[in-house]
C-alpha positions, 0 to 999 in steps of 0.5 A: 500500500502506498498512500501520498499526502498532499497540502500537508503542514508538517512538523518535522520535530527534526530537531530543527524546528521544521514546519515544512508547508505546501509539502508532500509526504509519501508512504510506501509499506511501513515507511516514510519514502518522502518528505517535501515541497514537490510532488512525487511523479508517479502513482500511489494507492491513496491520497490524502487531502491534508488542507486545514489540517496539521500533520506530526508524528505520532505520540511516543507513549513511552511509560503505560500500564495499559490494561489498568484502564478499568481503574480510571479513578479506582480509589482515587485522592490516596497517597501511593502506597495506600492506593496500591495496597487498599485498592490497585493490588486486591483488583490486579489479583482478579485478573485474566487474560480475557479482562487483559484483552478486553482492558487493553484494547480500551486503553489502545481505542483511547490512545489511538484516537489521541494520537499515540503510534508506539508504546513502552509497557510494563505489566503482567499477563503479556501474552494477552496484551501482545496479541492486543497491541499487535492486532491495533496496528501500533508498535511496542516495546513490552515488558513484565516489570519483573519482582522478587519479594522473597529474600532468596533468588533463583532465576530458575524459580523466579516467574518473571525470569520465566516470563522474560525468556518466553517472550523473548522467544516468542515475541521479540522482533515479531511483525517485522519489529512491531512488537520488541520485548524489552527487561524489566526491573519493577523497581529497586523497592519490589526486587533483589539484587540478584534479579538486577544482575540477572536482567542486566545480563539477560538484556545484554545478550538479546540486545534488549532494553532496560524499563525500570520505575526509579525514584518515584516518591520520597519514601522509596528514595530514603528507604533505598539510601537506607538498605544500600547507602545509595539512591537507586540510580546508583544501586542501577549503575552499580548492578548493570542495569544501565549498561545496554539502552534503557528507560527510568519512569519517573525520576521525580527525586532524583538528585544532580547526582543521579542525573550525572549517572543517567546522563552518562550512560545515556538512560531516558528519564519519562517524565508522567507528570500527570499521574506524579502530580495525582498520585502527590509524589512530586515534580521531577526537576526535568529542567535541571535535569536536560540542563545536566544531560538527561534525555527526557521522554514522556509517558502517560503511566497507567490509566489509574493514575492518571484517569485518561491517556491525553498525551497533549494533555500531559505535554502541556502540563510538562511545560508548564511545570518546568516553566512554573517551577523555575521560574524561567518561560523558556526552560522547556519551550513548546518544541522541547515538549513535542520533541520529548513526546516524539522524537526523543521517545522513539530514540529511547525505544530503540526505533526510528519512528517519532520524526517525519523524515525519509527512511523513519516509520510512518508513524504519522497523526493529523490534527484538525486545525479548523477546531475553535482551539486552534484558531488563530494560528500565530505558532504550530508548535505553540498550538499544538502544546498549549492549545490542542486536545487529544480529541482534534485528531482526525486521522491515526496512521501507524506502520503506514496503515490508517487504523483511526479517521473521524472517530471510527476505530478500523482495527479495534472492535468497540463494540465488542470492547464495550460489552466485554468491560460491561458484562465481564471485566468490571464485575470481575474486578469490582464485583 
C-alpha cells in the first residue's frame, strides 16, 4: 500500500524546528519514502487531502500500564502506597487474560484516537496484551516489570525470569519489529539484587532494553539510601542495569547526582507528570535535569493514575511545570515538549519512528486545525502544546496503515470492547 499526502503542514520535530508547508509526504509499506515541497511523479494507492489540517508524528507513549484502564479513578485522592495496597493490588489479583484483552484494547481505542503510534509497557499477563497491541496496528516495546519479594533468588524459580525468556522467544522482533520485548526491573523497592544482575545480563545478550520505575516518591528514595547507602540510580549503575539502552519512569527525586549517572550512560528519564502530580509524589526537576544531560521522554503511566491517556494533555502540563517551577518561560519551550513526546521517545525505544523524515516509520497523526482551539494560528508548535486536545485528531496512521479517521476505530472492535468491560471485566474486578 502506498498512500501520498498532499497540502500537508508538517512538523518535522527534526530537531530543527521544521514546519515544512505546501509539502508532500509519501508512504510506501511501513515507511516514510518522502518528505517535501514537490510532488512525487508517479502513482500511489491513496491520497490524502491534508488542507486545514496539521500533520506530526505520532505520540511516543513511552511509560503505560495499559490494561489498568478499568481503574480510571479506582480509589482515587490516596497517597501511593495506600492506593496500591487498599485498592490497585486486591483488583490486579482478579485478573485474566480475557479482562487483559478486553482492558487493553480500551486503553489502545483511547490512545489511538489521541494520537499515540508506539508504546513502552510494563505489566503482567503479556501474552494477552501482545496479541492486543499487535492486532491495533501500533508498535511496542513490552515488558513484565519483573519482582522478587522473597529474600532468596533463583532465576530458575523466579516467574518473571520465566516470563522474560518466553517472550523473548516468542515475541521479540515479531511483525517485522512491531512488537520488541524489552527487561524489566519493577523497581529497586519490589526486587533483589540478584534479579538486577540477572536482567542486566539477560538484556545484554538479546540486545534488549532496560524499563525500570526509579525514584518515584520520597519514601522509596530514603528507604533505598537506607538498605544500600545509595539512591537507586546508583544501586542501577552499580548492578548493570544501565549498561545496554534503557528507560527510568519517573525520576521525580532524583538528585544532580543521579542525573550525572543517567546522563552518562545515556538512560531516558519519562517524565508522567500527570499521574506524579495525582498520585502527590512530586515534580521531577526535568529542567535541571536536560540542563545536566538527561534525555527526557514522556509517558502517560497507567490509566489509574492518571484517569485518561491525553498525551497533549500531559505535554502541556510538562511545560508548564518546568516553566512554573523555575521560574524561567523558556526552560522547556513548546518544541522541547513535542520533541520529548516524539522524537526523543522513539530514540529511547530503540526505533526510528517519532520524526517525519525519509527512511523513519510512518508513524504519522493529523490534527484538525479548523477546531475553535486552534484558531488563530500565530505558532504550530505553540498550538499544538498549549492549545490542542487529544480529541482534534482526525486521522491515526501507524506502520503506514490508517487504523483511526473521524472517530471510527478500523482495527479495534468497540463494540465488542464495550460489552466485554460491561458484562465481564468490571464485575470481575469490582464485583
Amino acid at each position: 500500500m502506498s498512500t501520498l499526502f498532499t497540502n500537508v503542514t508538517a512538523v518535522l520535530t527534526d530537531g530543527q524546528h521544521t514546519v515544512l508547508k505546501d509539502a508532500y509526504v509519501a508512504v510506501e509499506s511501513t515507511t516514510i519514502s518522502y518528505v517535501g515541497t514537490q510532488r512525487p511523479n508517479r502513482y500511489f494507492d491513496a491520497e490524502v487531502d491534508c488542507t486545514g489540517k496539521v500533520m506530526m508524528p505520532g505520540f511516543v507513549n513511552a511509560h503505560t500500564h495499559i490494561p489498568m484502564t478499568p481503574m480510571r479513578g479506582y480509589g482515587g485522592g490516596c497517597d501511593l502506597q495506600t492506593w496500591l495496597h487498599q485498592y490497585i493490588f486486591p483488583a490486579e489479583s482478579r485478573w485474566d487474560d480475557r479482562a487483559i484483552r478486553a482492558s487493553t484494547a480500551l486503553g489502545l481505542a483511547e490512545m489511538i484516537a489521541s494520537g499515540v503510534t508506539c508504546i513502552a509497557d510494563m505489566y503482567m499477563r503479556n501474552d494477552a496484551l501482545i496479541q492486543e497491541v499487535a492486532a491495533a496496528g501500533i508498535s511496542g516495546n513490552i515488558c513484565c516489570g519483573a519482582t522478587e519479594f522473597s529474600g532468596h533468588f533463583d532465576p530458575n524459580q523466579n516467574r518473571d525470569c520465566k516470563i522474560q525468556q518466553a517472550l523473548t522467544d516468542q515475541w521479540h522482533g515479531y511483525g517485522e519489529g512491531q512488537i520488541l520485548i524489552d527487561a524489566s526491573v519493577h523497581g529497586e523497592y519490589t526486587s533483589v539484587p540478584g534479579l538486577w544482575d540477572w536482567m542486566a545480563r539477560f538484556a545484554a545478550d538479546h540486545k534488549q532494553g532496560i524499563h525500570v520505575h526509579l525514584s518515584e516518591t520520597i519514601a522509596e528514595q530514603e528507604a533505598c539510601l537506607a538498605r544500600h547507602g545509595m539512591t537507586p540510580a546508583a544501586v542501577f549503575e552499580q548492578h548493570g542495569l544501565f549498561d545496554v539502552r534503557a528507560i527510568a519512569a519517573h525520576c521525580v527525586q532524583t538528585t544532580p547526582q543521579d542525573w550525572e549517572i543517567l546522563s552518562r550512560h545515556k538512560v531516558t528519564a519519562i517524565h508522567n507528570p500527570m499521574s506524579n502530580l495525582k498520585l502527590g509524589s512530586g515534580i521531577a526537576p526535568i529542567a535541571a535535569m536536560r540542563k545536566a544531560g538527561v534525555r527526557v521522554g514522556l509517558g502517560t503511566d497507567g490509566v489509574s493514575s492518571n484517569n485518561a491517556t491525553d498525551l497533549f494533555a500531559d505535554m502541556k502540563l510538562m511545560a508548564l511545570l518546568a516553566c512554573g517551577s523555575t521560574h524561567d518561560p523558556l526552560a522547556l519551550t513548546a518544541w522541547d515538549a513535542l520533541t520529548a513526546a516524539t522524537a526523543t521517545g522513539g530514540e529511547a525505544l530503540g526505533r526510528k519512528t517519532g520524526v517525519i523524515a525519509e527512511g523513519y516509520s510512518a508513524d504519522l497523526i493529523l490534527v484538525d486545525f479548523t477546531k475553535p482551539n486552534l484558531i488563530p494560528c500565530h505558532d504550530v508548535a505553540e498550538n499544538l502544546v498549549y492549545s490542542a486536545h487529544g480529541a482534534d485528531v482526525c486521522m491515526n496512521m501507524a506502520r503506514g496503515k490508517i487504523i483511526y479517521q473521524d472517530g471510527v476505530w478500523f482495527t479495534i472492535d468497540m463494540d465488542r470492547v464495550r460489552k466485554e468491560m460491561d458484562n465481564y471485566v468490571l464485575p470481575k474486578l469490582f464485583g
